[in-house]
MARDOVEX-878024 format. One line per field, with one value per atom (N, C-alpha, C): residue number from 0; residue in one letter; atom name; x, y, z. Coordinates in Angstrom, 3 decimals. Layout:
% MARDOVEX-878024
nr = c(NUM ...)
rest = c(A ...)
atom = c(CA ...)
c1 = c(X ...)
c2 = c(Y ...)
c3 = c(Z ...)
% end
This chain:
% MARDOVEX-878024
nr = c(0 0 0 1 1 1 2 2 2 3 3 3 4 4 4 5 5 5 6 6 6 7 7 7 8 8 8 9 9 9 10 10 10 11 11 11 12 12 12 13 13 13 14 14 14 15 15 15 16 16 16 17 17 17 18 18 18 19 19 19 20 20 20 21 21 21 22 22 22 23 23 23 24 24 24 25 25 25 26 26 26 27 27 27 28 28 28 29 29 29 30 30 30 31 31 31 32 32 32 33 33 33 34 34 34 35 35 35 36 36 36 37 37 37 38 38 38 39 39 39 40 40 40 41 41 41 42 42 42 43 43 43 44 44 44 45 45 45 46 46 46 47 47 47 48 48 48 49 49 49 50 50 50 51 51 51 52 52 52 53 53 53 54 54 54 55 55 55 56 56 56 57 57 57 58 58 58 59 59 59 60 60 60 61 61 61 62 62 62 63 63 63 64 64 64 65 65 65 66 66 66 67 67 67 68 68 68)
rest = c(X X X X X X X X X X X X X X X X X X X X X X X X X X X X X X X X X X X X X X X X X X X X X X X X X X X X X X X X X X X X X X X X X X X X X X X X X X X X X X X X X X X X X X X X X X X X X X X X X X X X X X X X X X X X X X X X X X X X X X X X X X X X X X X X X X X X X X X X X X X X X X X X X X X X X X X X X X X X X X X X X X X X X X X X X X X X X X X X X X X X X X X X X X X X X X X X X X X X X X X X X X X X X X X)
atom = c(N CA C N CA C N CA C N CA C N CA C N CA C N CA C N CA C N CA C N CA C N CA C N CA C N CA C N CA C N CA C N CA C N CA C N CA C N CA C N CA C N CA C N CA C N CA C N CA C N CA C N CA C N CA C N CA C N CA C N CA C N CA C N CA C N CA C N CA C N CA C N CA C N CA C N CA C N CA C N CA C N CA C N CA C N CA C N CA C N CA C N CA C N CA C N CA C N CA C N CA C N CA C N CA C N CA C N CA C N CA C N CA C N CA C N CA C N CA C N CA C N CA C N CA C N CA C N CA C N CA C N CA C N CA C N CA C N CA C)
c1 = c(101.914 100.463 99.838 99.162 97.947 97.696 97.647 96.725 96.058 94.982 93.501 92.529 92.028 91.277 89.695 89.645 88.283 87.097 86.019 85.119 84.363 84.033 83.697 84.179 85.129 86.203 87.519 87.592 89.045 90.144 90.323 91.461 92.267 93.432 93.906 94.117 94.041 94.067 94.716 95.114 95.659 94.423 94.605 93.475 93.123 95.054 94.707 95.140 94.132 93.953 92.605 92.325 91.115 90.089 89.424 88.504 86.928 87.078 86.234 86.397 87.438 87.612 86.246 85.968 87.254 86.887 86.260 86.034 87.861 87.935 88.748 88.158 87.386 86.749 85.000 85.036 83.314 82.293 83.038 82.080 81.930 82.896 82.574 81.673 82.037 81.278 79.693 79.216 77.978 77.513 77.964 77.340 77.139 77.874 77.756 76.467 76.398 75.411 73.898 74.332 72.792 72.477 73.415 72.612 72.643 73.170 72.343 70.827 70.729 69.379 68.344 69.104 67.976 68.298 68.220 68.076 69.207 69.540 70.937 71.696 71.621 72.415 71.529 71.608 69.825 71.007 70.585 71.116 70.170 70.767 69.663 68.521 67.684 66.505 65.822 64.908 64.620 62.742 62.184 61.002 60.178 59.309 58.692 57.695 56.369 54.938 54.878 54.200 53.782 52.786 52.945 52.233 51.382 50.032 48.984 49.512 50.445 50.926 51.734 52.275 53.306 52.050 51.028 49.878 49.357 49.296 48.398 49.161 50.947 51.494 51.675 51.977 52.015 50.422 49.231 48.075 47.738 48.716 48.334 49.274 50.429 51.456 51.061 50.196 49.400 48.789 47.597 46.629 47.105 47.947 48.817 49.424 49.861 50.368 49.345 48.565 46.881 46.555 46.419 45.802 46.983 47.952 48.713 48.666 48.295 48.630 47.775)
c2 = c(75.805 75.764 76.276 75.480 75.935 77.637 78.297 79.380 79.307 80.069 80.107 80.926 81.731 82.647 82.727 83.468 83.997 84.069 83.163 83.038 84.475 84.815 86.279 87.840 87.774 89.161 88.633 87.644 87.004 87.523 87.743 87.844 86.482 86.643 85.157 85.087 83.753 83.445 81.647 81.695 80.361 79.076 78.480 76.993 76.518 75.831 74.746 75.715 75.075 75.523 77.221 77.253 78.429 77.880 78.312 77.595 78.234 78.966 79.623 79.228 78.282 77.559 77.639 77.544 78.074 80.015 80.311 81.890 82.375 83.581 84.025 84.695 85.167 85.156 84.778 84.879 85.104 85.653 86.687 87.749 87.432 87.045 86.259 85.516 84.204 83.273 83.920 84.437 84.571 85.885 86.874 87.333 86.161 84.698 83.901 83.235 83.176 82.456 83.068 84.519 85.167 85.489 85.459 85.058 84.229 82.945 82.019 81.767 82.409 82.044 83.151 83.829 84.976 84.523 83.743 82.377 83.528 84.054 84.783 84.144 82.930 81.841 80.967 81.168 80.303 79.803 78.299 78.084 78.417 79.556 79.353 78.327 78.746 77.488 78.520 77.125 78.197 77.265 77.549 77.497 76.717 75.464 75.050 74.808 75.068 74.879 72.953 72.374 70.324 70.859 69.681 69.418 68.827 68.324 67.175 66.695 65.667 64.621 64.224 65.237 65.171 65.174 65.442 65.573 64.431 63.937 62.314 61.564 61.274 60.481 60.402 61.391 62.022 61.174 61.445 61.378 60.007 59.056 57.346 56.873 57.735 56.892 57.229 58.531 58.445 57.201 57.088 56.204 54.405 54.610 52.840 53.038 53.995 53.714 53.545 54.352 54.035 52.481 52.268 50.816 49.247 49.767 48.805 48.945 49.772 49.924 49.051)
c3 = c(-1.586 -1.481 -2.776 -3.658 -4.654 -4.376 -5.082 -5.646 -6.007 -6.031 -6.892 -6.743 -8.223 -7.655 -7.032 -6.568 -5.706 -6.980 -7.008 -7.997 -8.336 -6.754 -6.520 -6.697 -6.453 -6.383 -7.524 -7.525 -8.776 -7.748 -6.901 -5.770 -5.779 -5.842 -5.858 -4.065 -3.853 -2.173 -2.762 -0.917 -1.023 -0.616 -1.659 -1.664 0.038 -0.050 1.220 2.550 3.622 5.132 5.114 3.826 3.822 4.241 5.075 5.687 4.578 3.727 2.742 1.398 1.285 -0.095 -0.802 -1.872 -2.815 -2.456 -1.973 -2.009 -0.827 -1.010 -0.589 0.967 1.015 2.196 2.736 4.156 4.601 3.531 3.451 2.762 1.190 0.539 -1.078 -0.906 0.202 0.347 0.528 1.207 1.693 0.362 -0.441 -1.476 -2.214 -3.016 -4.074 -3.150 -1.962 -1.666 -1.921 -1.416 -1.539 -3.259 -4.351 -5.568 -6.167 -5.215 -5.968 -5.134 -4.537 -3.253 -4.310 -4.975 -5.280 -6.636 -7.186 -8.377 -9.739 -9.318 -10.389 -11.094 -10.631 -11.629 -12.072 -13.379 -14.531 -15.576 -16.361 -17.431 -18.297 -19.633 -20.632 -20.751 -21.071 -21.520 -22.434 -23.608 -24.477 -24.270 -24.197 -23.895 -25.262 -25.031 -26.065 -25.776 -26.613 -26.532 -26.647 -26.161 -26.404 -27.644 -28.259 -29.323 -29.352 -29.942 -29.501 -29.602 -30.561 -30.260 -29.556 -28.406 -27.068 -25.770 -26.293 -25.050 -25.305 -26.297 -26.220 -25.958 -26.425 -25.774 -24.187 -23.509 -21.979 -21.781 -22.171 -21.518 -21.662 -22.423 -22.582 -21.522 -21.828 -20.590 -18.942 -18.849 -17.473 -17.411 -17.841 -18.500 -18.238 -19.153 -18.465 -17.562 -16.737 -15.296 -14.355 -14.839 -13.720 -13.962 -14.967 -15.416 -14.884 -14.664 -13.844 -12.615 -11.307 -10.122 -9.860)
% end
């Protein structure tokens, strides 16, 4: 049977017939759940101001979608 560790605790447990795959138990499972619920897992992002000329393009392509419906 596969080994593999516990994402949570790094406990190694066995893969197949865990009914908590891939976590090693209930309790891994349900902490990884409550931070990702409490948004703990973010990919970097780096934040950018639009430019007028990202606001006038955005505000023509509104503009022709209105004008076709």
């Amino acid at each position: 049977m596969p080994i593999v560790r516990c994402p949570s605790c790094h406990r190694e447990t066995e893969f197949t017939g865990n009914e908590f795959r891939p976590f090693c138990s209930e309790r891994c499972k349900l902490l990884d759940f409550g931070a990702w619920a409490d948004e703990e897992f973010r990919l970097p992002t780096q934040e950018t101001a639009l430019s007028e000329e990202d606001l006038d393009q955005i505000e023509k392509a509104l503009n022709e979608k209105e004008k076709s419906k």
